[in-house]
Each structure stands twice: as structure tokens, then as C-alpha cells.
C-alpha positions as a Markdown table, in Angstrom:
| # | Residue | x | y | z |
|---|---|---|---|---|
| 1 | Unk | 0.0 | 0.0 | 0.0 |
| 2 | Unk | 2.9 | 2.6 | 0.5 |
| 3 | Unk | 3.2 | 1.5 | -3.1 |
| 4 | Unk | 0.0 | 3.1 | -3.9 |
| 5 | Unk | 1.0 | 6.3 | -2.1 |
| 6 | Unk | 4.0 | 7.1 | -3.7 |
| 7 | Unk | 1.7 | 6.4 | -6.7 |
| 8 | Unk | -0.9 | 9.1 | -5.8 |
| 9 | Unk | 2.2 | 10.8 | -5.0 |
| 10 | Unk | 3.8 | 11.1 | -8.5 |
| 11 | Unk | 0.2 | 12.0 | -9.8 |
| 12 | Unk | -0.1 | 15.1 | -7.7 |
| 13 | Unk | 3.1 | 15.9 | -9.0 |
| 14 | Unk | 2.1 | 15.2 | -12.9 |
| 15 | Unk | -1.0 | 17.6 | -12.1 |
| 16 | Unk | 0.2 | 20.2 | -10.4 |
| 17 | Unk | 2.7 | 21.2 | -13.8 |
| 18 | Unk | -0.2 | 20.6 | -15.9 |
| 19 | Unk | -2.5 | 23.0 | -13.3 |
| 20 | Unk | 0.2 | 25.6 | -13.8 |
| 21 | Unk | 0.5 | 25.7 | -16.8 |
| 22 | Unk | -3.1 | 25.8 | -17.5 |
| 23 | Unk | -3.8 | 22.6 | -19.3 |
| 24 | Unk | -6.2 | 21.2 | -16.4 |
| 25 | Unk | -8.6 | 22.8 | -14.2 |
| 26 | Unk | -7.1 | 23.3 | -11.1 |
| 27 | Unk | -10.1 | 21.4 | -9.1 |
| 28 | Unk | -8.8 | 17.8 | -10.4 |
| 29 | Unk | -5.1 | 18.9 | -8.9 |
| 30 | Unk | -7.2 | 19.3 | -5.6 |
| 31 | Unk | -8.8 | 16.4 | -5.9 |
| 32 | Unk | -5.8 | 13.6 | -6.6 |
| 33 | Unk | -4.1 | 15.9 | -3.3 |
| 34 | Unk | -7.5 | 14.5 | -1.2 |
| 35 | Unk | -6.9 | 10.9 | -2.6 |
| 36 | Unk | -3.0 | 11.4 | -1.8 |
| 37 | Unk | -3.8 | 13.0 | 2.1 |
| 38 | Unk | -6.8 | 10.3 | 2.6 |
| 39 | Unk | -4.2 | 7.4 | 1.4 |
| 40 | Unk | -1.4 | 8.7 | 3.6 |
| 41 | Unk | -3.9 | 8.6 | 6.8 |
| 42 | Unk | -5.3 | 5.1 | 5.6 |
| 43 | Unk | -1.7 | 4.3 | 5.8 |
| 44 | Unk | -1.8 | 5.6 | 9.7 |
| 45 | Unk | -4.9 | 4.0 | 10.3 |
| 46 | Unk | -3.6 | 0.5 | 8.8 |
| 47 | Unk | -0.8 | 0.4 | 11.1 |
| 48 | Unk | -2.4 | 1.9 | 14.3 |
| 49 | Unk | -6.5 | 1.0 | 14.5 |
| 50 | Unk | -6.8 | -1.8 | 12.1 |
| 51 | Unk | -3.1 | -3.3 | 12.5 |
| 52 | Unk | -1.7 | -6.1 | 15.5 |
| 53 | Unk | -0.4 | -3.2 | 17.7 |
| 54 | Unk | -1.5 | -3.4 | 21.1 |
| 55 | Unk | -3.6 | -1.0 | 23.3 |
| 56 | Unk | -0.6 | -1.4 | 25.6 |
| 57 | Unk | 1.9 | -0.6 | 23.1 |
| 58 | Unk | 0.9 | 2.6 | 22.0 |
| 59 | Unk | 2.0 | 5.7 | 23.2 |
| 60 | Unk | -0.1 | 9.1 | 23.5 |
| 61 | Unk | 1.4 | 10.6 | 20.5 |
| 62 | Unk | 1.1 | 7.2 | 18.6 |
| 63 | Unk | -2.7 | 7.9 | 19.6 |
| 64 | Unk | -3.2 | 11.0 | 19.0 |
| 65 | Unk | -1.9 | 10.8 | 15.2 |
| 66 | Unk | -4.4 | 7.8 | 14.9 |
| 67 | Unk | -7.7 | 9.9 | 16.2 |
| 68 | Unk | -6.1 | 12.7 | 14.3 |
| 69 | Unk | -6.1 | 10.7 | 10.8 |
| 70 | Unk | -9.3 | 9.3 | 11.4 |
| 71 | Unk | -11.0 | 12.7 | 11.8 |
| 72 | Unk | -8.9 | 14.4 | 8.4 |
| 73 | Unk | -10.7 | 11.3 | 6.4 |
| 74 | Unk | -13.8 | 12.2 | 7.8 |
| 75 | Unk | -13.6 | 15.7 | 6.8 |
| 76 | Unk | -12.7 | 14.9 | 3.6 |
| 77 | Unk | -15.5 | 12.7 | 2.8 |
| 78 | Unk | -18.0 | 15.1 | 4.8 |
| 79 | Unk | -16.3 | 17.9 | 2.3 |
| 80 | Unk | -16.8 | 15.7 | -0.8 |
| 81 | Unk | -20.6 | 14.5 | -0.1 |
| 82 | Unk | -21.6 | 18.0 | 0.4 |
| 83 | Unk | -19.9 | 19.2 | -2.6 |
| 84 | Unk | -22.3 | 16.5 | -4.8 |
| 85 | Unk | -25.1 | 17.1 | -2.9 |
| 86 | Unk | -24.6 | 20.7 | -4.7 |
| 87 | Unk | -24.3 | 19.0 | -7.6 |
| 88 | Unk | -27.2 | 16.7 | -7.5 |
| 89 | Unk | -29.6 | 19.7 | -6.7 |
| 90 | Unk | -28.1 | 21.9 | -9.8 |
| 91 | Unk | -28.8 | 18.6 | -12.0 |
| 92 | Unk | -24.9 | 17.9 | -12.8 |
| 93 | Unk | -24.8 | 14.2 | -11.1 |
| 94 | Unk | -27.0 | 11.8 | -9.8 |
| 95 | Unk | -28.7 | 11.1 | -6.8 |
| 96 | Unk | -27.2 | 7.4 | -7.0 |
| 97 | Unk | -24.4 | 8.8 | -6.7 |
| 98 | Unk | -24.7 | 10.1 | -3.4 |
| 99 | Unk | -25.2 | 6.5 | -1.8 |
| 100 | Unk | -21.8 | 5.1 | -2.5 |
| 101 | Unk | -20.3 | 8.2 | -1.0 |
| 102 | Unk | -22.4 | 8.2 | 2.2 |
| 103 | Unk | -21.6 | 4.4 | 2.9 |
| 104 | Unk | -17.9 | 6.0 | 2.5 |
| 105 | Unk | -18.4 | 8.5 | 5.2 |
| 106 | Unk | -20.3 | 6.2 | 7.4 |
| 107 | Unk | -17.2 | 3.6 | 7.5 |
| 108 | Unk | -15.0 | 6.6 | 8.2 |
| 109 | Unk | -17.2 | 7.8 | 11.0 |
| 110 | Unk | -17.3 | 4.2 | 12.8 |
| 111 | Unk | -13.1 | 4.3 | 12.9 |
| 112 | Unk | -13.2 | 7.8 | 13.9 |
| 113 | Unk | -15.5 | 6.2 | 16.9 |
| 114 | Unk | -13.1 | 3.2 | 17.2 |
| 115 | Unk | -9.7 | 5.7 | 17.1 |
| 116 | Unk | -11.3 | 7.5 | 20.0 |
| 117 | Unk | -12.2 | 4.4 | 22.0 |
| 118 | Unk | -8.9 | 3.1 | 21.7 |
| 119 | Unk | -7.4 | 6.5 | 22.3 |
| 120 | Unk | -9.2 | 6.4 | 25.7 |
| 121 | Unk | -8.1 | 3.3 | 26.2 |
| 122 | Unk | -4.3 | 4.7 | 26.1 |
| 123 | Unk | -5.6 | 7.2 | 27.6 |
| 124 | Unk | -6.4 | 5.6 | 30.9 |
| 125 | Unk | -3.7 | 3.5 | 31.2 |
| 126 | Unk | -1.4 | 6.6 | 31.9 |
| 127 | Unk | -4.4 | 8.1 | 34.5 |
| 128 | Unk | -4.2 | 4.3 | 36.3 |
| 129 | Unk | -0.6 | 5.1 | 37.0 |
| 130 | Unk | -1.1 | 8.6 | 37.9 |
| 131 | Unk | -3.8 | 7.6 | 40.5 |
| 132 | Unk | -1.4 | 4.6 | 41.8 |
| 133 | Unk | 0.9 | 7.3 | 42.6 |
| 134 | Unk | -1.3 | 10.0 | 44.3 |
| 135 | Unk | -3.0 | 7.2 | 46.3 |
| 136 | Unk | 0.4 | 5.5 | 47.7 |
| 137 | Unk | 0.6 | 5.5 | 51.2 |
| 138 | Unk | 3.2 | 3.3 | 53.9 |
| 139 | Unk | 0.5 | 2.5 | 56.2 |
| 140 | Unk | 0.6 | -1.0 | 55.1 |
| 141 | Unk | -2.6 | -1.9 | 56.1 |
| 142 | Unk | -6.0 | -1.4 | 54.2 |
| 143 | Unk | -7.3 | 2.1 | 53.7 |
| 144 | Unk | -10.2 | 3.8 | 51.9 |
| 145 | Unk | -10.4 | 7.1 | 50.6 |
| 146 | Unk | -13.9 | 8.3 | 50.7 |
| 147 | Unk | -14.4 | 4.6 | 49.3 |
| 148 | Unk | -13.2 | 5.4 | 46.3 |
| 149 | Unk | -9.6 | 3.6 | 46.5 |
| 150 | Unk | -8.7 | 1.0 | 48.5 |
| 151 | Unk | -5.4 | -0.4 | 49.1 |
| 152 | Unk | -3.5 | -3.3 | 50.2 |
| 153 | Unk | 0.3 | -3.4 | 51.4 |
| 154 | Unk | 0.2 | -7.5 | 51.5 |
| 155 | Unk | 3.4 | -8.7 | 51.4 |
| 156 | Unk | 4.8 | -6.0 | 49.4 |
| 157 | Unk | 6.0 | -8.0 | 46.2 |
| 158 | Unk | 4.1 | -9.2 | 43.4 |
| 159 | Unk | 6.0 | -12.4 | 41.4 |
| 160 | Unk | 5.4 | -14.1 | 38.6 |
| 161 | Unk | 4.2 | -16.9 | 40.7 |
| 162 | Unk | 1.8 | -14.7 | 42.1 |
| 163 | Unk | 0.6 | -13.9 | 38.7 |
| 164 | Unk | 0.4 | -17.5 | 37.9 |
| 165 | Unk | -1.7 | -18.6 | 41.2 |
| 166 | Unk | -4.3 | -15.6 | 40.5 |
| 167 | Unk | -5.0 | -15.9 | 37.0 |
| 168 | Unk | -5.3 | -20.1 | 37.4 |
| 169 | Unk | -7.5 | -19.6 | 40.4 |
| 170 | Unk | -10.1 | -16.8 | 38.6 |
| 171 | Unk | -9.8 | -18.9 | 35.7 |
| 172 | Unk | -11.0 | -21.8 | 37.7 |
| 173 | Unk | -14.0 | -19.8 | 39.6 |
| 174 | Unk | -15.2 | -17.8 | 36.7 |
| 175 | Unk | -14.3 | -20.0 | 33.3 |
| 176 | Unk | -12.4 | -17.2 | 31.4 |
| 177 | Unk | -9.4 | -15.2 | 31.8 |
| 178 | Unk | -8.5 | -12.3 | 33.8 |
| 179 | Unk | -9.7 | -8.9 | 32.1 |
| 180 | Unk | -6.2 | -7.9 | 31.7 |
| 181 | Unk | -5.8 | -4.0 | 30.0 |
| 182 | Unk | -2.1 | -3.9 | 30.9 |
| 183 | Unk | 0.6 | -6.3 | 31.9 |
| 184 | Unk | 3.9 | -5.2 | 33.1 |
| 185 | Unk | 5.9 | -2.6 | 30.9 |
| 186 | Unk | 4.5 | -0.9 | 28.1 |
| 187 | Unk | 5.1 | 1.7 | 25.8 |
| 188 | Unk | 2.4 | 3.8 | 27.2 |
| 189 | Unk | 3.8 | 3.7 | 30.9 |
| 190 | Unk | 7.3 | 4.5 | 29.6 |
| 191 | Unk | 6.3 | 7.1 | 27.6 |
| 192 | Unk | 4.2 | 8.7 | 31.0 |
| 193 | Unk | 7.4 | 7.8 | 33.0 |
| 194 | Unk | 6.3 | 5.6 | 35.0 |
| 195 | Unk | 7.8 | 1.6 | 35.4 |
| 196 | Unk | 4.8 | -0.6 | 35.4 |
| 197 | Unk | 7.4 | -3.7 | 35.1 |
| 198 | Unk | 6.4 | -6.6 | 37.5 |
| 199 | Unk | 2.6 | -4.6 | 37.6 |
| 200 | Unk | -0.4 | -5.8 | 36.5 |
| 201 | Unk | -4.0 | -3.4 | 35.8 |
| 202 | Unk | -7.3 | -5.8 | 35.7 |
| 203 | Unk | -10.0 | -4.2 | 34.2 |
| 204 | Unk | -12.9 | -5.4 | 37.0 |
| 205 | Unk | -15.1 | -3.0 | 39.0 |
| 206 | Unk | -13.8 | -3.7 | 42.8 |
| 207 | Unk | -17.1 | -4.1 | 43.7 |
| 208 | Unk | -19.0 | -6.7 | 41.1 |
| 209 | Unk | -18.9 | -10.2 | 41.3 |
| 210 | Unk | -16.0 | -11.3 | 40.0 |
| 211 | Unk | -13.8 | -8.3 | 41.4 |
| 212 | Unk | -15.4 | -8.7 | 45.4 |
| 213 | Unk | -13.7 | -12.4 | 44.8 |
| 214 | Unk | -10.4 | -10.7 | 43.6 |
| 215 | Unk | -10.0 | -8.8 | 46.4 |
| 216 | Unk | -10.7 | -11.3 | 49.0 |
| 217 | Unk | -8.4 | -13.8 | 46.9 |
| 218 | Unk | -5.5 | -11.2 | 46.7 |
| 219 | Unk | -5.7 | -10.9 | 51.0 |
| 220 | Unk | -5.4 | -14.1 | 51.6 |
| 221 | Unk | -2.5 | -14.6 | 49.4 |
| 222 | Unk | -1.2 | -11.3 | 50.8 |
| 223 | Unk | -0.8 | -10.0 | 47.3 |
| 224 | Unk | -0.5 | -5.9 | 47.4 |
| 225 | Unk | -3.2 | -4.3 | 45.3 |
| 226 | Unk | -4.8 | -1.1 | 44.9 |
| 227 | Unk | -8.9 | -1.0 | 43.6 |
| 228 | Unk | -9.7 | 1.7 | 42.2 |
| 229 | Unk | -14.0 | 2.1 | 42.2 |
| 230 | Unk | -14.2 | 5.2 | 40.2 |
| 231 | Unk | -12.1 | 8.7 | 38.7 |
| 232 | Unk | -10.1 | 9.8 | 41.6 |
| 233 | Unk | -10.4 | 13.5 | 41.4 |
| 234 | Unk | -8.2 | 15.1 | 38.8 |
| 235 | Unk | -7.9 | 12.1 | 37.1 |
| 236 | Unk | -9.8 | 10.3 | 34.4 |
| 237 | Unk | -9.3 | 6.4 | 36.6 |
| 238 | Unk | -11.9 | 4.2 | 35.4 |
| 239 | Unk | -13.1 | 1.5 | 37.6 |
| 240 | Unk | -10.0 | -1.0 | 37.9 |
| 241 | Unk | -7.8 | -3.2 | 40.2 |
| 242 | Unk | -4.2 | -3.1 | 40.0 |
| 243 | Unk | -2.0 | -5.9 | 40.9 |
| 244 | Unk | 1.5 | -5.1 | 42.8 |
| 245 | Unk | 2.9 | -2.8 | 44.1 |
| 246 | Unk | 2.3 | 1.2 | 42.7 |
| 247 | Unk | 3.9 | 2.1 | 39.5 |
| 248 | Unk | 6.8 | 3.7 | 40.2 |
| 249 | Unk | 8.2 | 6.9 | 38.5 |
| 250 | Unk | 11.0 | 6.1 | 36.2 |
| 251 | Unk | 15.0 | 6.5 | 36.8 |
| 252 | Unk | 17.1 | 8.5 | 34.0 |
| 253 | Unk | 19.2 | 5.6 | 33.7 |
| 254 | Unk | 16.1 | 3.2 | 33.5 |
């Protein structure tokens, strides 16, 4: 596909000295730079939203150029099915020609939706670490704050043994796998600065079913957690239970 690109590339080129020197109108040089700008975001979109990256292994700006490409390619199309509609009503094209062109921007809306949710999702991993951090404490005992976190020293390690007795265990209770959104280090932690190695986020409300049982399972192994039951103020914290001890902020030489 970057094939195609450089393609649409050497087109814009060919029109743009045929627009100057006045052998084309200059509205079809305009129109092969759209088709070059939507394939170069398709491009973004192909590695980002519709590619095998992980949530986890984006960064901010690697999300923010996603939601960004998605929303040029809906402007574009939003730009080109008003500009028929114009056309259709002064009798230059036809109505069946609008369909195609609205099925177009309908697809494009849906990843614009998809870029966003997976945006937040980024998004969030970053505002689990920040709230970690706000809410440490050395009390080593459990603490609530306004019920909204809750905390628990344990042990004060988290292994991979650990990790290997609590997934097998909720595995065995509830017949599927832990809800995991992030598992030890990723590129969105390291881009945020924080070390999230040896850390593991669950994404289970503290207080349904399945994360009640999580909570009592983690005490009585004495496996440190923090539970997070809503946004702690500032912060953008979805509903979540962290496994380990807090992210930690990261050394220069880390």
C-alpha cells in the first residue's frame, strides 16, 4: 500500500505542472491531493486502529496521530458529499451517486468512533498510574479514601508466581481469563514515566462479582493491590484493580 502512495504521490506531482500551466482545471489537482492525504492517513490507520499493535503498546502521540487521521478522512469525505449534494440539486450528477459516497463516510465515522475508544483506552492506562501514585501510602494496612480507593500493602511483592496462582485460580472460579488491560511494561507507561514492570491493571469493577472475589483472593495470598471504584479526582481512573505494588516513576538511567 505505500506503493500506492507514492503512486498518488507522482500523480499530484504530474497535475500540479499541468495546473500551472493551464492545461487542467485546477479542481482535479485538488482532488488527486485529497486521494493522496486520505491514502497517507489510511496508511496511519492501517498500522495503528486496524493493525496487530496493542492498546498497551501505544504511546499518547502514537494515539493521537491515529484519532487525528481518522477525523482528516472524515472531513474529507464530509467535504466531498456536500460538494455533490450541490451537484445533484443543480442537475450535474445523480442522486445514486450520493449512496456510494455516504456508505464511504459512514465507515470513516465508525473508525473515527473506534480511534477515540482506543485512544481512551491509552488514555487511561497513563491516569491508572497517575492515580497509583497519588494514592500511595506506607500504612501497610487497608485504607479507603472516601471509598473510592482502597489499598493493600500485602506482602509487598508481586512475582510471577503470584501472577500464575491468581490468573489459574479466577480462571477456575469464573471460566475465562482475567480482564487484563495492561501487563507489566509498556510503551504507554514509559512514555508517561512511569515503570509498570512486575505490575499488572485488571480491568474489573472492585465491587461486582467477579472483582469482590479478587480482592478477598489477593488478602489471603497477601498479594499488594490497589482498587480503584471510580475517577479519583483530577484524574480520568476508570473502575479497575491493580496488581502489585504502585507504578513507580522512572530512573534516567532506566
Amino acid at each position: 500500500m505505500a506503493d500506492l502512495t507514492e503512486i498518488k504521490k507522482m500523480e499530484v506531482d504530474r497535475l500540479r505542472a499541468m495546473a500551472e500551466a493551464g492545461a487542467i482545471p485546477r479542481a482535479r489537482l485538488e482532488q488527486a491531493q485529497a486521494e493522496l492525504a486520505d491514502s497517507r492517513d489510511n496508511m496511519i490507520l492501517r498500522r495503528s486502529l486496524y493493525g496487530s499493535v496493542r492498546v498497551e503498546d501505544f504511546t499518547p502521540e502514537q494515539a493521537d496521530q491515529m484519532v487525528e487521521a481518522a477525523q482528516r478522512l472524515v472531513d474529507r469525505q464530509s467535504d466531498r458529499f456536500e460538494s455533490s449534494k450541490t451537484l445533484v440539486r443543480e442537475g450535474v450528477m445523480a442522486r445514486a451517486n450520493l449512496v456510494a459516497m455516504l456508505e464511504d463516510l459512514e465507515f470513516r465515522r465508525k473508525a473515527l468512533d473506534l480511534a477515540h475508544f482506543r485512544a481512551k483506552l491509552v488514555e487511561e492506562l497513563g491516569e491508572y498510574a497517575r492515580a497509583e501514585e497519588a494514592a500511595d501510602s506506607d500504612d501497610g494496612v487497608t485504607f479507603r479514601l472516601g471509598r473510592i480507593v482502597e489499598k493493600f500493602n500485602g506482602g509487598g511483592i508481586f512475582t510471577n508466581l503470584d501472577w500464575a496462582r491468581v490468573s489459574t485460580a479466577f480462571q477456575k472460579q469464573f471460566a475465562r481469563p482475567l480482564p487484563v488491560s495492561a501487563k507489566g511494561e509498556t510503551a504507554t507507561h514509559r512514555a508517561l514515566g512511569f515503570d509498570h514492570r512486575g505490575r499488572v491493571d485488571i480491568a474489573l469493577n472492585p465491587d461486582q462479582r467477579e472483582g469482590v472475589w479478587l480482592r478477598g483472593f489477593l488478602k489471603r495470598a497477601r498479594i499488594p493491590y490497589f482498587a480503584f471504584r471510580a475517577a479519583v479526582r483530577g484524574s480520568a481512573t476508570a473502575p479497575h484493580i491493580h496488581l502489585g505494588p504502585p507504578s513507580l516513576r522512572l530512573r534516567i538511567a532506566d
